[in-house]
N, C-alpha and C positions, 0 to 999 in steps of 0.2 A: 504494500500500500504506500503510497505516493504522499504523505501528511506530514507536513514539517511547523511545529510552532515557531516564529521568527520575535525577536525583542523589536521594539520599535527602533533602537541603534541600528538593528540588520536593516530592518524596511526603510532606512531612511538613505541606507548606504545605497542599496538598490534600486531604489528610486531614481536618485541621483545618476547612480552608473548606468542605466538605463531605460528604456520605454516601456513600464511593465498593464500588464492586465489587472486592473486591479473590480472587485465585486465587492460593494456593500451591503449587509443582509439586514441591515435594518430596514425597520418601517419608512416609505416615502417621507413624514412628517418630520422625522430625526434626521434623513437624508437634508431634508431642505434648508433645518436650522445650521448644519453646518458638515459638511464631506471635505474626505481627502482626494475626490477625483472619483473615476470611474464610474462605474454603472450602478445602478440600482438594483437590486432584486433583493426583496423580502425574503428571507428564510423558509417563508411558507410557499415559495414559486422556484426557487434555486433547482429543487431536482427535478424539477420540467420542464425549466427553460435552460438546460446544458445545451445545448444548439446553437447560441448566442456565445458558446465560449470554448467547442467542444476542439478546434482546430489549433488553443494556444497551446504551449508546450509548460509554460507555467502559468498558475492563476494566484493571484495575493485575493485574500478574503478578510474585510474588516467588520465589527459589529460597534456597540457602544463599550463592552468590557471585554472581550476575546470570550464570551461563552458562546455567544451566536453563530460569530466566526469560527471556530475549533469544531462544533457541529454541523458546518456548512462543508466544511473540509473532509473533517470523516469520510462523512457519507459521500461527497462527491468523487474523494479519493479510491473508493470503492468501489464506486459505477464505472469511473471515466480513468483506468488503469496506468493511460498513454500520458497523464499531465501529473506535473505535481502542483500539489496544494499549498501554500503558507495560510497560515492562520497567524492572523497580528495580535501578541500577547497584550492585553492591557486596552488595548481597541481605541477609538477614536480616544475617548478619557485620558488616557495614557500617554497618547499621544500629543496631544494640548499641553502636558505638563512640560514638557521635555525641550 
């Protein structure tokens, strides 16, 4: 399985060093007050809309604390064998501080 938890140190290195894919699994309303990019998809739509992201080779996944995120990854690491997952430790929150 393809699931890696990343510190916001790593994701920010990453970022930096390159163009990444990144998925936020919060609700649209928590998207709008504030994101770090990327696309939207709710938690509750992620494993049916793999299609929108089934061709990247990596996928970054953020939520509000990394619990949303870490469960989006799982599972999707699961289904979608060929990609790897990061899940961002500490989530959007976390990421503010820093």
């Amino acid at each position: 399985m393809n699931f890696i938890e990343i510190t916001i140190a790593e994701f920010k290195a990453k970022k930096d060093a390159k163009n990444l894919f990144l998925i936020d699994v919060r609700e649209e309303y928590e998207f709008e007050e504030f994101n770090l990019g990327g696309i939207n998809i709710p938690l509750s739509e992620v494993l049916s809309r793999t299609s929108e992201f089934e061709n990247q080779r990596e996928v970054f996944i953020c939520c509000s604390s990394g619990k949303r995120s870490k469960t989006a990854a799982y599972h999707l690491a699961d289904k979608l064998k060929n990609i790897t997952f990061y899940s961002l430790q500490g989530g959007v929150k976390e990421y503010l501080t820093q």
